[in-house]
C-alpha positions in Angstrom: 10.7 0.9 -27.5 11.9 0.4 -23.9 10.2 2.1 -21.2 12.2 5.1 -19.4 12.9 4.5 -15.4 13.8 6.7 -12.7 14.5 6.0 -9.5 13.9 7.9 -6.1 14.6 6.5 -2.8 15.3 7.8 0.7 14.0 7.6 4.5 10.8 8.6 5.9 10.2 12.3 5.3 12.9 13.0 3.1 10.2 14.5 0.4 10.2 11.5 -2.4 7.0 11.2 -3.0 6.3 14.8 -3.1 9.4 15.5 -5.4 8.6 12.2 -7.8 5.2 13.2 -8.2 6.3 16.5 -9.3 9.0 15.4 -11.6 6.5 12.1 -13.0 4.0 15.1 -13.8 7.5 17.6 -15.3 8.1 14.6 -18.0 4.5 13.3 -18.6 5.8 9.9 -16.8 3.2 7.4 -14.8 4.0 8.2 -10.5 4.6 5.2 -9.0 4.5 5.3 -4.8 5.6 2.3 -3.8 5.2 3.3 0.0 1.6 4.0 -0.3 1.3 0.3 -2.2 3.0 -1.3 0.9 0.6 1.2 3.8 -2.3 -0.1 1.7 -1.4 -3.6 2.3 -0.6 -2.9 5.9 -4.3 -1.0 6.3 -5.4 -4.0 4.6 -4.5 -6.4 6.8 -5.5 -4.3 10.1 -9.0 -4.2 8.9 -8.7 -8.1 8.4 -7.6 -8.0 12.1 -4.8 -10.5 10.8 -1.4 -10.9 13.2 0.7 -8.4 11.6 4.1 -10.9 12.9 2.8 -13.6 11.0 4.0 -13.7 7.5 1.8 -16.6 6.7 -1.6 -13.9 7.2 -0.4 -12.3 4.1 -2.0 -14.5 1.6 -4.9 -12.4 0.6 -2.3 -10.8 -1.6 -3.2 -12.6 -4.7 -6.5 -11.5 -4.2 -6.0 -7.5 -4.0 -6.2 -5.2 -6.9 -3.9 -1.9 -6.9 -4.9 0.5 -9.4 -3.4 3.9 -10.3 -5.9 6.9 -11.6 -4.5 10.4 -12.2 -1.8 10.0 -9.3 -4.3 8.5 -6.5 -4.0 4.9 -5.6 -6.8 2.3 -5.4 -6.8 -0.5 -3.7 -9.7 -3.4 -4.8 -11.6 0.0 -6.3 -11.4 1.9 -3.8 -9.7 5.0 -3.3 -7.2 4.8 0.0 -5.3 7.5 -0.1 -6.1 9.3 3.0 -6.8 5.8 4.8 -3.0 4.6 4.6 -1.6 8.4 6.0 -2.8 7.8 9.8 -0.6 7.3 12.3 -1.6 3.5 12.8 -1.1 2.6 9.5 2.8 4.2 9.9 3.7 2.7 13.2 3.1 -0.9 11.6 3.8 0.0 7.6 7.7 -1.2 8.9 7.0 -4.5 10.2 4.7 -5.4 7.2 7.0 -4.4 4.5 9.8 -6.3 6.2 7.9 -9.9 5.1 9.7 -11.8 2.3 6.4 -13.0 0.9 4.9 -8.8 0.9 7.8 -7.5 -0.7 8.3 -10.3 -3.7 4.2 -9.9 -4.1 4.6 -5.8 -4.6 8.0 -5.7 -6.4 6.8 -8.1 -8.8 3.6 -6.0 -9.4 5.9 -2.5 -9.4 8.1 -4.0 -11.7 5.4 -4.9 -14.3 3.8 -1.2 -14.1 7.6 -0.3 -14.7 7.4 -2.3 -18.3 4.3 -1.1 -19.1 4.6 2.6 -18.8 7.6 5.2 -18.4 8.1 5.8 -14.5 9.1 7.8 -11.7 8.8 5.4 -9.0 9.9 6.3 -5.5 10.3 3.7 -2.5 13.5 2.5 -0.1 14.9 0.2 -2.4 13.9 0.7 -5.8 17.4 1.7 -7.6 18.8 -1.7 -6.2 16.2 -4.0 -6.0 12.6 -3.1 -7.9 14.4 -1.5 -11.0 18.2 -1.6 -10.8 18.5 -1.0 -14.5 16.9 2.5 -14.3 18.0 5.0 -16.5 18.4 7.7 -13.6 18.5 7.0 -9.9 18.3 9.8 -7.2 18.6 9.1 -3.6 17.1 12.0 -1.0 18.2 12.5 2.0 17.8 15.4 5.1 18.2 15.5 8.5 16.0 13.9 11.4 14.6 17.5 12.3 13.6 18.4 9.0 12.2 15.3 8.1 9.9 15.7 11.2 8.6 19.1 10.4 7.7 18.0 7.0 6.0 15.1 8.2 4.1 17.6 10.7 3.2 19.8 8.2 1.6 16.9 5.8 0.0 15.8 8.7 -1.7 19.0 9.8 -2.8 19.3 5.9 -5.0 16.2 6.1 -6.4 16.9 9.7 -4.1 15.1 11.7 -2.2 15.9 14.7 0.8 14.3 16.1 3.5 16.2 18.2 6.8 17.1 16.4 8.7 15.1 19.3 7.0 12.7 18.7 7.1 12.6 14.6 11.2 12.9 15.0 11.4 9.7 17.6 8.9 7.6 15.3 10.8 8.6 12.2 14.2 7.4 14.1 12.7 4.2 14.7 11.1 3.7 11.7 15.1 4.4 9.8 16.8 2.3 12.4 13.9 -0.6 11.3 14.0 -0.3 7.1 17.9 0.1 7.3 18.6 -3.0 9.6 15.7 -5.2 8.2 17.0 -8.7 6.6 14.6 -8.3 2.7 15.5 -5.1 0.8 17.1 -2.6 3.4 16.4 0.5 2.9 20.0 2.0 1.4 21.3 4.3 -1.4 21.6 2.2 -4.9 26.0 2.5 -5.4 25.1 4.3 -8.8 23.0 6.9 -7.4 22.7 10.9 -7.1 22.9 11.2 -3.7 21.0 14.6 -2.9 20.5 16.2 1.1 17.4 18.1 0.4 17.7 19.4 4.4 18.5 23.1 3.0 16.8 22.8 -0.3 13.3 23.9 -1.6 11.0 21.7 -3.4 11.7 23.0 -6.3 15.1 23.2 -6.0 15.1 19.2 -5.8 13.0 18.9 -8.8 15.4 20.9 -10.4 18.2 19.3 -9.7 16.5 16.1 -11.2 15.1 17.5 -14.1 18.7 18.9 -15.0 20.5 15.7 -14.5 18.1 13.6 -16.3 18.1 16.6 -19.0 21.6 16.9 -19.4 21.9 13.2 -20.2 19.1 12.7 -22.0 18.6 15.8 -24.2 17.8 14.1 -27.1 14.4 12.2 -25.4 13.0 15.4 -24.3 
């Protein structure tokens, strides 16, 4: 039987991975981040001291292991969640993902957890690009304000400290970089649910999802 898909995309801060984690747990589906697959890589190659620019540097790729265990990802067996949340590894997640040869490497491997398990998997361009024959896809979206103070508030929960002036002009940059960047821009598939979660509640998101996929799918759940 075919596996079920649903896609989740949207800007920095715009609560994706939040929302598909809770909607992945909602519908017993496997969470797939894509974002934290693509920081990983990026923390990767800054402890290999490698020159980010250089496309080329990326070809310890074959060689790295991504693993997913209760929600938490692991990169060659070791668990990197907190690791790929500084501020280092999101100043320079941006240029990394914007290589050709990064993005074919992590799509292909997204796609293949996609066939092997029903998913929720959240990312920039996953309803066009990584699984454009998903079954739902959602597209979240908020103002630059918001976006900041939820990306402060994660923040402060794992112990680190940025300004909230300086959160809003990073995640500005970072939007005008994954929307002009040539290999999988970061934009809105033209058959999703577009959703501005600026005035909305967590759980008012997940229940928009869970009603939509719900109401057109009543006989799966």
């Amino acid at each position: 039987m075919p596996k079920r898909q649903i896609a989740i995309d949207g800007p920095a801060g715009a609560g994706k991975s939040t929302i598909a984690k809770l909607v992945s747990d909602l519908l017993d589906y496997t969470h797939i981040d894509t974002g934290a697959m693509y920081r990983a890589i990026t923390l990767k190659a800054m402890r290999l001291n490698v020159d980010l620019d250089d496309e080329d540097a990326f070809d310890f790729l074959d060689q790295t292991k991504f693993d997913y265990k209760n929600g938490v990802l692991f990169m060659d067996g070791k668990d990197v969640s907190k690791d790929i949340r500084s501020r280092e590894v999101s100043n320079n997640v941006s240029l990394v993902s914007s290589h050709a040869l990064v993005r074919r490497v992590l799509v292909e491997r997204q796609q293949k957890l996609a066939r092997d398990h029903d998913v929720v998997m959240d990312g920039r361009d996953i309803g066009y690009n990584v699984l454009p024959k998903a079954n739902y896809k959602f597209f979240l979206t908020a103002d630059v304000t918001t976006r900041a103070k939820r990306r402060f508030l994660e923040n402060a929960k794992n112990g680190i400290h940025i300004p909230l002036d300086d959160l809003k002009q990073e995640i500005i940059t970072r939007d005008d970089f994954d929307s002009n960047r040539k290999h999988s821009p970061l934009k809105a598939a033209e058959d999703a649910i577009v959703i501005d979660t600026s005035d909305m509640d967590i759980e008012d998101v997940v229940k928009t999802i869970e009603a939509k996929v719900r109401e057109e799918d009543t006989d799966e759940f």
